[in-house]
C-alpha positions in Angstrom: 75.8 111.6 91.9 73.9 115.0 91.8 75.4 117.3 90.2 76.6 115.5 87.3 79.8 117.3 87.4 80.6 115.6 91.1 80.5 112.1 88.8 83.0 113.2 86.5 85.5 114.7 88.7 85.2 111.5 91.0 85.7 109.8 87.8 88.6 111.2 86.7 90.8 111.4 89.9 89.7 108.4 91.3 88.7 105.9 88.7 90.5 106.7 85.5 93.8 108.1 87.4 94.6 105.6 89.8 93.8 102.8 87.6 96.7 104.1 85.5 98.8 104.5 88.5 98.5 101.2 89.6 99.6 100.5 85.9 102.4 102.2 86.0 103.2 100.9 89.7 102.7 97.2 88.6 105.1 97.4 85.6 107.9 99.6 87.1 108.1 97.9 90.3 109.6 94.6 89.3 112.9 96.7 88.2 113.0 98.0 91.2 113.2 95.6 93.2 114.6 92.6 90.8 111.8 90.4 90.8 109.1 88.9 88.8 105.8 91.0 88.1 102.8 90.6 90.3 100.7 88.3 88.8 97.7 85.6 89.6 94.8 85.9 92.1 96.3 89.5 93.8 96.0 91.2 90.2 92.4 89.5 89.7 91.3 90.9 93.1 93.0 94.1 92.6 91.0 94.2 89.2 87.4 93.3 90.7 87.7 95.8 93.4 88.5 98.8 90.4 85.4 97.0 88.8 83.5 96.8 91.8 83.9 100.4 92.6 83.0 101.9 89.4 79.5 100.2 89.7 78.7 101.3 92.8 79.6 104.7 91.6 77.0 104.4 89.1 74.3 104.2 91.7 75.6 106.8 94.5 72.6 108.2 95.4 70.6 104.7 95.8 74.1 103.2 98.2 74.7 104.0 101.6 78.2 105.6 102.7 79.4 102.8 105.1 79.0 100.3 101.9 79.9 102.5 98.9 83.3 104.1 100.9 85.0 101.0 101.5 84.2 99.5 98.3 86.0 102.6 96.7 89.2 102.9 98.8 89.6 98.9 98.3 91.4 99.3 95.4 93.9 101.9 96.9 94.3 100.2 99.8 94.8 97.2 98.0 97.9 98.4 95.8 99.3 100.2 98.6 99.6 96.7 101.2 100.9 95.5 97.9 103.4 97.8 96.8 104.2 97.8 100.5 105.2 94.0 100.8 107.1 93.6 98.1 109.1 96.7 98.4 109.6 96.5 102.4 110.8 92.3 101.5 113.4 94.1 98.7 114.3 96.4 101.4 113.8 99.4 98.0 113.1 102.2 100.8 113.5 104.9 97.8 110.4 104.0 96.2 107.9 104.0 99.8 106.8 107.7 98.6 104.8 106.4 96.0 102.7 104.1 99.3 102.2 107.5 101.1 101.2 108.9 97.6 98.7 105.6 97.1 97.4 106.5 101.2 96.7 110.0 100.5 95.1 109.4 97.4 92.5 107.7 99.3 92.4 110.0 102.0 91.5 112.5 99.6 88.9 110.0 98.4 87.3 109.3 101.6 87.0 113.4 102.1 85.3 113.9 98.7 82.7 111.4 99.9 81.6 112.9 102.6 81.6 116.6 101.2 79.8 114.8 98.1 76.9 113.0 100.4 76.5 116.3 102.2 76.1 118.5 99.1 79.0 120.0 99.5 79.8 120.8 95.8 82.0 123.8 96.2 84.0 121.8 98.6 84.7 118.8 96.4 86.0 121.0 93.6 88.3 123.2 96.3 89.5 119.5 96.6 89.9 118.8 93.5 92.2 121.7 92.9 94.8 120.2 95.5 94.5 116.8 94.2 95.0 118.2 90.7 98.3 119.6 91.9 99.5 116.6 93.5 98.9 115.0 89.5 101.8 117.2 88.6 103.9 116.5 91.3 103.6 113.2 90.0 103.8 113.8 86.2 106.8 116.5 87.0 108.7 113.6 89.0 107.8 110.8 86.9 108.2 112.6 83.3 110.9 114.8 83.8 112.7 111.4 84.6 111.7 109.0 82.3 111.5 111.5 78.8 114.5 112.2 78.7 116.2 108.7 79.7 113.8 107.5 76.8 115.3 110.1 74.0 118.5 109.9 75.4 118.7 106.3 74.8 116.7 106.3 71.5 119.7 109.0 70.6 122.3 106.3 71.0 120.2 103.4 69.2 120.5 105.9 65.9 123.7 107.3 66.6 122.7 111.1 67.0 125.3 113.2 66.1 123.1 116.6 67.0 123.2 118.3 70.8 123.1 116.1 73.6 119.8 115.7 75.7 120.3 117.9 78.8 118.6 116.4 81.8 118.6 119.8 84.2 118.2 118.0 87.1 118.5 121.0 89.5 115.8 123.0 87.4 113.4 119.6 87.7 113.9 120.0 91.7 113.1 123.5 91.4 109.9 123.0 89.8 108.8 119.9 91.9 109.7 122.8 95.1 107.3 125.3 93.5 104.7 122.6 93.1 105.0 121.7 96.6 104.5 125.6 97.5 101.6 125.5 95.2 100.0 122.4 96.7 100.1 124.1 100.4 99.3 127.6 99.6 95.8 125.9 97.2 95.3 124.0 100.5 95.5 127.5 102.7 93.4 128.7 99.9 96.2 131.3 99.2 95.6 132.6 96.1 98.5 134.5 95.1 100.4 132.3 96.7 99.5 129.6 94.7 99.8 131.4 91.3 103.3 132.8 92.0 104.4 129.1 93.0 102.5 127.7 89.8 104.1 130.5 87.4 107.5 129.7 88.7 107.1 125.6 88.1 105.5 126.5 84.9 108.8 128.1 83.7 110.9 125.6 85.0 108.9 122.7 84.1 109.1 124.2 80.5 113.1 125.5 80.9 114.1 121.7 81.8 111.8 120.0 78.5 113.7 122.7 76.7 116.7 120.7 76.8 115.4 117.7 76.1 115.9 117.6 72.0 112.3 117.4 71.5 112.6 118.4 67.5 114.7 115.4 66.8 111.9 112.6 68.2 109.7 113.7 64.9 110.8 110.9 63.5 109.9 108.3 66.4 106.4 109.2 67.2 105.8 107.1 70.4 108.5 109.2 71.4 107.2 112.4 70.3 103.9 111.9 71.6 105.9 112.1 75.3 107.3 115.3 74.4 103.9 116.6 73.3 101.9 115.3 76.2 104.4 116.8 78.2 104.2 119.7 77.2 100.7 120.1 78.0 102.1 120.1 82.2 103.7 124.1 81.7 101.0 124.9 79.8 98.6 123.9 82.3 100.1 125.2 85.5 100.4 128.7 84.0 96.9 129.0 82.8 95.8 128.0 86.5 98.7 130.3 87.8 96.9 133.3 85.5 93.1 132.2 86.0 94.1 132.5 89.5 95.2 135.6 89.3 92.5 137.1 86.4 89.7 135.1 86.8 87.6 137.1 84.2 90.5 136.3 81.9 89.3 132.7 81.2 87.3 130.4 82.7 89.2 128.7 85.3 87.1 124.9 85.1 88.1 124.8 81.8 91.7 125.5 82.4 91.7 122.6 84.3 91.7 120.5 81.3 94.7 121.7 79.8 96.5 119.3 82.4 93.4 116.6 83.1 93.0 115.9 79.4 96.2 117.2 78.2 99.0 116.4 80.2 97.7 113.4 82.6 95.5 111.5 79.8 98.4 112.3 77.0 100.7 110.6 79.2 98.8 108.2 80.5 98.0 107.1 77.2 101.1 107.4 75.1 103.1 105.7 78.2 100.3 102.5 78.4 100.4 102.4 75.1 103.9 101.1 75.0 102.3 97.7 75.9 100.9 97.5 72.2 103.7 98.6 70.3 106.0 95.8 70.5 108.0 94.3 67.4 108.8 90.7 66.0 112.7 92.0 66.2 111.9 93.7 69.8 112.0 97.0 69.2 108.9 99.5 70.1 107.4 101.0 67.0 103.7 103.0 67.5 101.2 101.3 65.3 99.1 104.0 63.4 96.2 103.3 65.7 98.2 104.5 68.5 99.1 107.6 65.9 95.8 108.4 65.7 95.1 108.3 69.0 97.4 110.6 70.1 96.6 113.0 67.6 92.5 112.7 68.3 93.5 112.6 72.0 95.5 116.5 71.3 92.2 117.6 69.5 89.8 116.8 72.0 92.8 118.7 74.0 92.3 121.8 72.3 88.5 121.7 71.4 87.7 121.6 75.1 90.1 124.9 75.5 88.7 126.4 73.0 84.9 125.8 74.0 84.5 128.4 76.1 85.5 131.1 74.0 83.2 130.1 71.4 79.6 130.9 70.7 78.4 127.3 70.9 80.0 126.2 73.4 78.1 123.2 73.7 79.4 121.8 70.4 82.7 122.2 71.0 82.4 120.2 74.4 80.5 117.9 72.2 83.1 117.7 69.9 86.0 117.1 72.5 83.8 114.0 74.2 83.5 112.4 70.9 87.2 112.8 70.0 88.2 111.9 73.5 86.1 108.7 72.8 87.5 108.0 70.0 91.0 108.0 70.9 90.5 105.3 73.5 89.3 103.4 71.3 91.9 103.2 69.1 94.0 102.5 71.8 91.6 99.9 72.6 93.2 98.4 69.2 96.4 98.9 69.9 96.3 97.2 73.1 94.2 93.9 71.4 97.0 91.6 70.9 98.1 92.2 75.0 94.6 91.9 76.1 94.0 88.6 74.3 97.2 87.0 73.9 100.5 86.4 76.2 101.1 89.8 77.6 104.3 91.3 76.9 105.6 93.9 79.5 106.7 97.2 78.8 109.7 98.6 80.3 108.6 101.7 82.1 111.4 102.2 84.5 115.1 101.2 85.0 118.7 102.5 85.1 119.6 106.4 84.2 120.3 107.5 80.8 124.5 108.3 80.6 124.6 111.4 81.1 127.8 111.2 78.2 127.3 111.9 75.0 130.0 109.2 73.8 129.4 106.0 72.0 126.8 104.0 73.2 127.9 100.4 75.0 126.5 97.2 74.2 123.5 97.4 76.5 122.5 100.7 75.7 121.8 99.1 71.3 120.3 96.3 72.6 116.5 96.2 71.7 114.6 95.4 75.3 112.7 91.8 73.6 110.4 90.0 76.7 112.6 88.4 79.0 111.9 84.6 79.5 109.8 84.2 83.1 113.1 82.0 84.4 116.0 84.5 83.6 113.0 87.6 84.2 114.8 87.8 87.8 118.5 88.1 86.8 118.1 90.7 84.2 115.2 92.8 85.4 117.2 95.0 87.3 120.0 95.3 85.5 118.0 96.9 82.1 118.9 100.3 80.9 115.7 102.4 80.2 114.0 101.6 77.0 115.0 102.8 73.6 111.9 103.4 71.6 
């Protein structure tokens, strides 16, 4: 794909992204909707198609558009007739937002093509800039969720006797509001716009992780390494939001990368990393692999930030590649024992932290172990989120 740049943005958004989507999808979805996980010939399929695709991205200028098209929307398509059977047969209406997510994901994908095969570069990275909103819609809705059920419940595993978590539910929906602002106005190509809307998630985004006890997960660091990614996603919007509104301040490609490398590969790999971090007695504890991935994973964070302000810039970038590389690697490792032996399912999704701060009841203690496939469909729904 000429430029190379086209390659890696295509890679990013639609390869490396939605694979972790569909992750995320795949493992949360069974406690949604109380049933076992998908599983057999649909997941090898699904697989071969994400496969499939990323070769025939490899040789974009040599395959036509009618063939290289549909074998790159397969795998969104795909996960979205699945997601939609099974949650259409649980009757788990709720959750149908992350289908018309999936479908515009590969609308957007279809789009890029075409502007990509007719040399349209300026207009692939305007459409990047829309789809890189609609990541933190994601990450805001997802995240602002799931962190704070995590530490809240990780708070009564150890019997935290500091401040409550506070979950600032109202200040979430503000900031998921201002992102929707932002995603229209980037779409209008409303500059200020878009930079007010961004400024005002930023702050809220940050004002709700605020309460979140953040200081106290230093001791857990699969835990932390939530908070940290996290925190990437303020960061992020309000270096667009001011690029936006001072382009000579910084460049504004490379602020980018405060939330693609930051905040959507920090959480992408601190939450699939879960996977690798089980325990003989159950509980999740991050193996120093996945330590070190994180931390390599933050430095190739702030390398590429740092890059342009440099006066070899091109080492720096180098730099950040090979720490990016590296961390993936190591989470490679992590992963080995689920990617050669019985897989053993994270929980990524289930019932809402308490929002008391009284003692903890008998589920909330209880270390989430694999469930046995028979009794998998009694208990899946009925599993508090996951203390780490």
């Amino acid at each position: 794909m000429s430029p190379p740049v086209l390659w890696h943005i295509h890679e990013l958004f639609f390869g490396f992204a939605p694979a972790a989507v569909g992750g995320y999808l795949l493992t949360a979805m069974p406690n949604w909707i109380g049933k076992d996980p998908e599983q057999g010939r649909a997941l090898k399929f699904l697989l071969g198609t994400w496969i499939a695709a990323r070769l025939g991205m490899a040789m974009f200028d040599n395959v036509p558009l009618p063939i290289l098209l549909p074998l790159n929307v397969a795998y969104l398509l795909l996960l979205t007739g699945l997601m939609s059977r099974r949650l259409l047969a649980a009757k788990a209406y709720a959750k149908l937002g992350f289908v018309v997510g999936l479908l515009a994901l590969a609308g957007f994908q279809s789009r890029f093509f075409l502007l990509a095969k007719s040399g349209d570069v300026a207009g692939c990275i305007a459409l990047t800039r829309t789809l890189l909103l609609g990541f933190a819609v994601l990450l805001t809705f997802v995240g602002a969720r799931m962190i704070p059920a995590f530490t809240q419940s990780w708070h009564h595993v150890i019997a935290w006797k500091g401040p409550a978590v506070q979950l600032r539910p109202h200040t979430r929906q503000c900031a998921l509001l201002a992102l929707v602002v932002g995603l229209v106005a980037t779409s209008l190509n409303q500059t200020w716009l878009t930079s007010a809307a961004l400024l005002v998630a930023s702050f809220c985004t940050l004002f709700a992780a605020l309460g979140w006890r953040s200081i106290s997960t230093r001791r857990n660091p699969l835990l932390a390494g939530l908070h940290v990614a996290y925190l990437w996603l303020p960061l992020g919007l309000a270096a667009l939001a001011l690029t936006g509104l001072f382009p000579a301040l910084y460049p504004a490609g490379a602020a980018k990368h405060t939330l693609t490398i930051g905040a959507i590969s920090g959480l992408i790999l601190t939450v699939a990393g879960r996977a690798g971090c089980h325990t003989p007695s159950g509980q999740l504890k991050a193996p120093k692999t996945l330590i070190f991935a994180m931390i390599c994973l933050w430095f190739a964070t702030a390398l590429r930030l740092i890059a342009p302000v440099t006066p070899n810039e091109a080492v720096w970038l180098n730099g950040a590649a090979l720490l990016w590389s590296v961390a993936w690697i190591a989470f490679l490792i992590t992963l080995r024992p689920s990617l050669i032996g019985p897989p053993v399912r994270p929980l990524l999704s289930g019932k809402k932290a308490p929002k008391s701060s009284g003692p903890p009841g008998p589920d909330e203690t209880k270390s989430c172990k694999a469930p046995n496939p028979q009794s998998r469909d009694k208990t899946a729904a009925a599993r508090p989120a996951h203390a780490d």
